[in-house]
Residue, then its C-alpha position, 0 to 999 in steps of 0.5 A: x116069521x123072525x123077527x128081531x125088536x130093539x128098545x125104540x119102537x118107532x122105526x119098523x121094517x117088514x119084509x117078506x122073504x123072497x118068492x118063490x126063489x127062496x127055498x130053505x137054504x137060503x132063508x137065513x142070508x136073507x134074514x141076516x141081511x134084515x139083521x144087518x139093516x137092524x145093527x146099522x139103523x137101530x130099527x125093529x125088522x120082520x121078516x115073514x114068508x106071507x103078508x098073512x104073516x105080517x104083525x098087526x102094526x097099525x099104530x103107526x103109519x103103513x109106508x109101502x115101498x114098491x114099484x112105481x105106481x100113479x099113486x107112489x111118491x118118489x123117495x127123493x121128495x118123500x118126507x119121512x114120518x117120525x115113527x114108520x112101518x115100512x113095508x116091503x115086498x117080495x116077487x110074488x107080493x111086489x106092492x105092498x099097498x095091495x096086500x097091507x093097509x098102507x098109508x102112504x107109498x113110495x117107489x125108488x128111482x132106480x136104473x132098469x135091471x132085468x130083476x127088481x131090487x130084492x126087499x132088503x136092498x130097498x130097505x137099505x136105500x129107504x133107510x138111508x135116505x131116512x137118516x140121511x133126511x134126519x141127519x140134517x134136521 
């Protein structure tokens, strides 16, 4: 598990590193793309290779980004909490509802592709849409 935590301690994204097509020599592309989502939004990243893994966060809201499901809300009429942990899967766990206690869950419009969004690219549009949200407040 890697981690990187900043001073704020109310915005959280924990990853899992995509499965099984990660293999060691690119384990660190995918947690500098984690890094990156850390420099850009000031938030704390986790990046883990099993929920098993995954930090007990529990103080804040669980908001699980996954695929579209009955009980996942759209991001664009998702309001965001102002303290999260957002959890995102990989191909292995795609819905992180399943394997985390979660609170709420989200799923992104996206066009169908062939392959689902790996966990960073949906972190970044999750966080986007965040300060975006936040901005206009």
């Amino acid at each position: 598990m890697e981690y990187r935590f900043v001073e704020d301690k109310t915005i959280y994204v924990v990853g899992l590193y995509p499965s099984p097509e990660t293999d060691e020599t690119n384990m660190d592309f995918m947690w500098w793309t984690y890094l990156a989502l850390s420099w850009t939004y000031g938030c704390n990243v986790v990046l883990a290779k099993s929920p098993q893994e995954v930090p007990n966060l529990h103080a804040l809201p669980y908001i699980a980004v996954e695929q579209k499901t009955h009980q996942s809300t759209a991001l664009k009429d998702f309001i965001h909490p102002p303290a999260a942990v957002y959890l995102v899967g990989n191909s292995k766990w795609s819905h992180p509802s399943y394997w985390a206690k979660a609170d709420m869950a989200i799923h992104l419009d996206v066009p169908y592709v062939e392959h689902p969004l790996y966990g960073c690219q949906a972190a970044a549009i999750v966080l986007n849409d965040r300060y975006i949200q936040n901005a206009s407040i």
